[in-house]
N, C-alpha and C positions, 0 to 999 in steps of 0.2 A: 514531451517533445518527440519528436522524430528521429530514431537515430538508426545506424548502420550497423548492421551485423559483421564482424570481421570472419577472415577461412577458420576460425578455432570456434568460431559459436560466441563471441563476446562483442559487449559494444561497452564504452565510454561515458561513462556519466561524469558532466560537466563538474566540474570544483564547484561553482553555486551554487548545482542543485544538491552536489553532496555536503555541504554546509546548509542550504535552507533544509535539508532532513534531518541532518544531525547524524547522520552515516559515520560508523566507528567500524569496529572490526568483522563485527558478525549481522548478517542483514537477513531480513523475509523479504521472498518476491514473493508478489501476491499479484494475480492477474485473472482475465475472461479476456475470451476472444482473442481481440488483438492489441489488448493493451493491457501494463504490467506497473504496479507500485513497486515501489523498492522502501522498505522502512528498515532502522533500525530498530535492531532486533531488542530492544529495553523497550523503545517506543511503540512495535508493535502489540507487545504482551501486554504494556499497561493500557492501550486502544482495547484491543481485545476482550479483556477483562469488564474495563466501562460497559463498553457495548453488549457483551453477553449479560450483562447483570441490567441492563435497559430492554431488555430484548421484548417485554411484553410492552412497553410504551411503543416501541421502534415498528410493533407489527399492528397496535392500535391508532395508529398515524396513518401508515401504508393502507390499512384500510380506510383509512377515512380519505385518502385518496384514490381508492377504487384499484388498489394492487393488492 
């Protein structure tokens, strides 16, 4: 979603959306460009984990889509 920077550099994340993440005390931003996840930070590590231990599937896909 679209949200507003306040004068300290902070914005707002909705109650639903910090409920549909599962947002606790300590979070990853993870971002390109102009747009930013926000996970928490259990659910990051174990994404992370999945994904670097797929990572030869995840690049023989991408190739077979021409990336």
């Amino acid at each position: 979603m679209d949200v507003e920077v306040d004068k300290q550099g902070r914005i707002l994340v909705p109650d639903y959306l910090r409920e549909y993440a599962g947002l606790k005390k300590q979070v990853v931003v993870a971002g390109l460009y102009n747009r930013i996840e926000i996970w928490d930070a259990e659910s990051w590590k174990q994404y992370k984990t999945k994904t670097e231990s797929a990572s030869d599937e995840i690049a023989e896909k991408l190739s077979e889509l021409g990336i």
